[in-house]
N, CA and C of each residue as an Amber inpcrd file, in Angstrom:
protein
   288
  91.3590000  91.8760000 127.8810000  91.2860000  93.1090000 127.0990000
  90.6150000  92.7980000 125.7600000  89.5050000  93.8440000 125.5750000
  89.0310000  93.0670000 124.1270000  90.3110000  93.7100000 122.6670000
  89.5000000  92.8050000 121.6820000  90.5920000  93.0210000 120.4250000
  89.7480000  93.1840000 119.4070000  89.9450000  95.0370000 119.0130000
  89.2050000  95.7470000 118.2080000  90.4400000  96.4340000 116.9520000
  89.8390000  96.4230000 115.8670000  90.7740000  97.0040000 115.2090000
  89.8240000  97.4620000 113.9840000  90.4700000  98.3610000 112.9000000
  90.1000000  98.2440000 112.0750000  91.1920000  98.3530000 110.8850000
  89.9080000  97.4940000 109.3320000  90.2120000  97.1020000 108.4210000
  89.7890000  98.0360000 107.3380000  91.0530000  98.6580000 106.6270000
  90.7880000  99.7940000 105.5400000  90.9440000  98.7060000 103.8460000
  90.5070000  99.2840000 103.1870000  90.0820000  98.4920000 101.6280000
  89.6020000  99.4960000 100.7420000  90.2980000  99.1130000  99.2320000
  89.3980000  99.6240000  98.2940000  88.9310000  98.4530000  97.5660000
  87.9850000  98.8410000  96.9980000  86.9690000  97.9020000  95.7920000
  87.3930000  98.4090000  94.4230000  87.2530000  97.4930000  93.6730000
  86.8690000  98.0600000  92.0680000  86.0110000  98.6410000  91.7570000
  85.6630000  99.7680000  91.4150000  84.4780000 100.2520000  91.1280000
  83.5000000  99.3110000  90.7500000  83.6200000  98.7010000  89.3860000
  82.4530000  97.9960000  89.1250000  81.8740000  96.6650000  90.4560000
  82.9100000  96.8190000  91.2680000  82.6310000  95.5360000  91.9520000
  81.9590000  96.2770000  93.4700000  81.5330000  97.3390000  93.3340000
  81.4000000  98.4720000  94.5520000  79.8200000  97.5170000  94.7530000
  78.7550000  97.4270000  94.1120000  77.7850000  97.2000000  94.6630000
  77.5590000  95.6250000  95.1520000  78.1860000  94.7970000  94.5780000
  78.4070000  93.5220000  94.8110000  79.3410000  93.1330000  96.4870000
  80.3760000  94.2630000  96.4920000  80.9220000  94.4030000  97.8340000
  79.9590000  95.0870000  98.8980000  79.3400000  96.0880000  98.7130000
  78.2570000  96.5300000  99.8450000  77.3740000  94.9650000 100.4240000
  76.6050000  94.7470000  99.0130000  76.0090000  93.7040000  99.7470000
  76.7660000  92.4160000 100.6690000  77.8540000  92.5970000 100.0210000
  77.8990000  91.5140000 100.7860000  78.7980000  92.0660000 102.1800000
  78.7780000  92.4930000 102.1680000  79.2850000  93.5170000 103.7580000
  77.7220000  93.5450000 104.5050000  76.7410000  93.9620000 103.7060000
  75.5290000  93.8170000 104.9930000  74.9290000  92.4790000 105.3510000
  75.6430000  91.4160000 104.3410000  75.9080000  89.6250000 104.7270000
  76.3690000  89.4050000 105.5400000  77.5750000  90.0650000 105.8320000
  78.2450000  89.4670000 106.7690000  78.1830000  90.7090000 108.2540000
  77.7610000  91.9290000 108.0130000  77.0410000  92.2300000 109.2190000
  76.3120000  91.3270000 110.1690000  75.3780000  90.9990000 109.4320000
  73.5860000  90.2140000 109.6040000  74.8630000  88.9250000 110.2800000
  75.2400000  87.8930000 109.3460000  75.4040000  87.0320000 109.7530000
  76.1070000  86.8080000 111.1320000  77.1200000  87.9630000 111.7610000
  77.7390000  88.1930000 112.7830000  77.3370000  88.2220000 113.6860000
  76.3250000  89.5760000 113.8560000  75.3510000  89.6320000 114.7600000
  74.5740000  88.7130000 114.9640000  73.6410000  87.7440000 113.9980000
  73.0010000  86.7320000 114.6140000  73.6830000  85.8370000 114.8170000
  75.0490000  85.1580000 115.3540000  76.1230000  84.0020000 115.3900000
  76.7980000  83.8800000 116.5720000  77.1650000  85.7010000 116.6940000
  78.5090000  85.7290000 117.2810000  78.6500000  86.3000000 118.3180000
  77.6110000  86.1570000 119.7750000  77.8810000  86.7480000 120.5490000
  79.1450000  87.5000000 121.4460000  79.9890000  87.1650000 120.8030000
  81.3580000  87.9020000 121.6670000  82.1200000  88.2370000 120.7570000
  81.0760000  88.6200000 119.5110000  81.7280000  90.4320000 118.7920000
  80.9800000  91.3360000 119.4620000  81.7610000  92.3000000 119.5330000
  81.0370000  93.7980000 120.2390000  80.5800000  94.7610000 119.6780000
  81.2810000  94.4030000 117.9070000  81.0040000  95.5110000 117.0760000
  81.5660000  95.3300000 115.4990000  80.8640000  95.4370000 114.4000000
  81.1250000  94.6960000 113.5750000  80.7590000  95.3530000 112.3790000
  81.1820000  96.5320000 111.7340000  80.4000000  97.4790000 111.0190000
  81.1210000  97.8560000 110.0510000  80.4520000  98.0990000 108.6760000
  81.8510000  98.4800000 107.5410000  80.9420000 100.2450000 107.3280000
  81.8100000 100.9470000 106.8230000  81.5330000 102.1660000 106.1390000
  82.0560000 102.4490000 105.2220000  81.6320000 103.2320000 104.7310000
  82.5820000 104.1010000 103.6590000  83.2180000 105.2890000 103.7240000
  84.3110000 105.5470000 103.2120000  85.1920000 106.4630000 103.3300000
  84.8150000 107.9020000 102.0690000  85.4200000 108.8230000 102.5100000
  85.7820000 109.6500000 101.0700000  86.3050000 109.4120000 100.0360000
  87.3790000 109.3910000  99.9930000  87.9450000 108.5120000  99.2850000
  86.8910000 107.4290000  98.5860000  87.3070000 107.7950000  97.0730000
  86.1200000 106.7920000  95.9700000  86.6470000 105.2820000  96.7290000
  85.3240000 104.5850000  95.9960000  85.4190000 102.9490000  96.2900000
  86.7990000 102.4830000  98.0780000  86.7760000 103.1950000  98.8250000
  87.3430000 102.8460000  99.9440000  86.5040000 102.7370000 101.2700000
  87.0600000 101.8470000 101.7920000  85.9910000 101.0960000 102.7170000
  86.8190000 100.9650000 103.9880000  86.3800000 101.0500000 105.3870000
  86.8910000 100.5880000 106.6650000  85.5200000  99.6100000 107.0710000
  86.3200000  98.4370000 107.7360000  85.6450000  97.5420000 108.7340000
  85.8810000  97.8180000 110.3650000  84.6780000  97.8540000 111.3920000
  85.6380000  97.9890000 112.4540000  85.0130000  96.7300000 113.0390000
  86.1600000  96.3340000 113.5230000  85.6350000  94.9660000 114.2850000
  86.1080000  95.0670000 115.8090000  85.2630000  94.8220000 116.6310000
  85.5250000  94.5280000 118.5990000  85.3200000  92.8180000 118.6500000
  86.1640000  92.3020000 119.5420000  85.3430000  91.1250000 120.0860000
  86.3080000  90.8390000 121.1620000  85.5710000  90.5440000 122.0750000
  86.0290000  89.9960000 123.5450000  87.0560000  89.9610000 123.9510000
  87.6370000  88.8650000 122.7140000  89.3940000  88.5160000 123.2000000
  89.6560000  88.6880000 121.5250000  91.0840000  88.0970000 121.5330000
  91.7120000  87.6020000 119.7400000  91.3710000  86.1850000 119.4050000
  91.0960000  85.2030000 120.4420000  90.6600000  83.9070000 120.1270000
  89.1690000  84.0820000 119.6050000  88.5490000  85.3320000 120.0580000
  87.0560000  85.4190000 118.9200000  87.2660000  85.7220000 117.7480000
  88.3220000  86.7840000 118.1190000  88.6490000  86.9680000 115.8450000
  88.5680000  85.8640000 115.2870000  89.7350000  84.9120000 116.0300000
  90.1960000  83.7570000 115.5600000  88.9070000  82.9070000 114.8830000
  87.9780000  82.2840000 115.9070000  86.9380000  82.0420000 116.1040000
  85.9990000  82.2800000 114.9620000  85.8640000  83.7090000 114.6510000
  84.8520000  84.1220000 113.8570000  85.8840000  83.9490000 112.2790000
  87.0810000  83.7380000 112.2700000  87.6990000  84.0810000 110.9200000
  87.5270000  81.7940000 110.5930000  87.1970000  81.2620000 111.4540000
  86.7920000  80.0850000 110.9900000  85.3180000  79.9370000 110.7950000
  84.2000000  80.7080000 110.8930000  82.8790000  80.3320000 111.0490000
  82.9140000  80.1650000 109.6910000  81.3700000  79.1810000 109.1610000
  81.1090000  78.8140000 107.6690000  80.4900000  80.1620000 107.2560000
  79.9810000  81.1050000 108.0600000  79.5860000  82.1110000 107.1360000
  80.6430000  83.4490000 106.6420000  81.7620000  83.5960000 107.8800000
  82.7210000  84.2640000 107.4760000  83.3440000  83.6700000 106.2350000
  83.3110000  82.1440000 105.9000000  84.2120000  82.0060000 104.8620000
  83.8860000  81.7370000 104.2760000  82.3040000  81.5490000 104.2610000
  81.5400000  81.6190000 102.5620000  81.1900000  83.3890000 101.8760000
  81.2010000  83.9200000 102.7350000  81.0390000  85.6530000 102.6810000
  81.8870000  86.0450000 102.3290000  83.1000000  86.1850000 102.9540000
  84.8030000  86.5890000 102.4480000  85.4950000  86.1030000 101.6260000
  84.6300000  84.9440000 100.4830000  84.6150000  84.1510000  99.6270000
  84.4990000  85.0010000  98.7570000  83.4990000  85.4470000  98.6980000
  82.4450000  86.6140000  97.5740000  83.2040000  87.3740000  97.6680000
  83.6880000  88.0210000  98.6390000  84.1900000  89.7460000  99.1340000
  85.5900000  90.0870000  98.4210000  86.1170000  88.7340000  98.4730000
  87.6580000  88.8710000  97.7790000  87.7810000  89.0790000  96.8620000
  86.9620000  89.2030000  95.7420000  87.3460000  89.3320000  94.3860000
  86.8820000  90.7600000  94.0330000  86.0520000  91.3590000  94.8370000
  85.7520000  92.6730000  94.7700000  86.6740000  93.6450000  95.3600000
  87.8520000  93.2500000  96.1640000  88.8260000  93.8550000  96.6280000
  89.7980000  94.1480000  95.6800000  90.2870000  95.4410000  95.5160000
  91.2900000  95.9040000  94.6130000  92.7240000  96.1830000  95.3680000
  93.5360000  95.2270000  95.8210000  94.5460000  94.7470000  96.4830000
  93.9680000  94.2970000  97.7550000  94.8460000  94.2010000  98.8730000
  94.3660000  93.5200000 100.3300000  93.8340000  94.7340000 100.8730000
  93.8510000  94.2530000 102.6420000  93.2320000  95.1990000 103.3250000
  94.5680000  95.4520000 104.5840000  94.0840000  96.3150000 105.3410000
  95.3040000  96.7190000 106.3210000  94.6170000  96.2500000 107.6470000
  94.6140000  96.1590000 108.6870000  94.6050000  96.2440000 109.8640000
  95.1720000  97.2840000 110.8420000  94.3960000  97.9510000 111.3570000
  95.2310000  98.6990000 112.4340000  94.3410000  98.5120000 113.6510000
  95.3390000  98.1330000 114.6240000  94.8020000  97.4560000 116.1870000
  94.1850000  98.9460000 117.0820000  93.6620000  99.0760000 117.7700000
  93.1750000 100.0220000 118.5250000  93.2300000  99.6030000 120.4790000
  93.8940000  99.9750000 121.3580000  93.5820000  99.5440000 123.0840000
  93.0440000 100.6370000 123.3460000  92.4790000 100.0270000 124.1550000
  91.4820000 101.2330000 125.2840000  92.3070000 101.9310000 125.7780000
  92.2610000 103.4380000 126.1700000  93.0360000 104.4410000 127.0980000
  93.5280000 103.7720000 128.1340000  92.4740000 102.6240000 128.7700000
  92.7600000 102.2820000 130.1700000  92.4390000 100.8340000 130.2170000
């Protein structure tokens, strides 16, 4: 069963453009790395400076996987300090 969820966040304002970029860092870097993510995309919300990630990948040993790569943790390096508390997780299963 794959393991998709998503990740809700706010930013600091001033830290809003410094967090975009580096969200389309770690897009880029995913997609060219990580074949068994399925889906890997941040947006923005209504809500000022709030952000969702949605992430798919294969199994949970790819989360796993991808939450050790050198670019996830030189990227989420940067990303953390632009975060204005943590982030949430909420898991998502297929209907079927």
């Amino acid at each position: 069963m794959t393991h998709t969820f998503i990740a809700r966040m706010k930013v600091f304002p001033e830290m809003e453009d410094k967090f975009i970029e580096t969200c389309e860092q770690m897009e880029l870097a995913v997609k060219n790395h990580e074949p068994n993510c399925l889906l890997y995309k941040f947006y923005r919300l209504k809500e000022p400076h709030s952000f969702i990630v949605i992430e798919s990948f294969v199994s949970e040993a790819d989360d796993l996987a991808h939450q050790e790569t050198e670019h996830f943790k030189e990227i989420a390096a940067a990303m953390i300090p632009c975060l204005d508390g943590g982030y949430e997780r909420e898991y998502l299963d297929p209907l079927k």
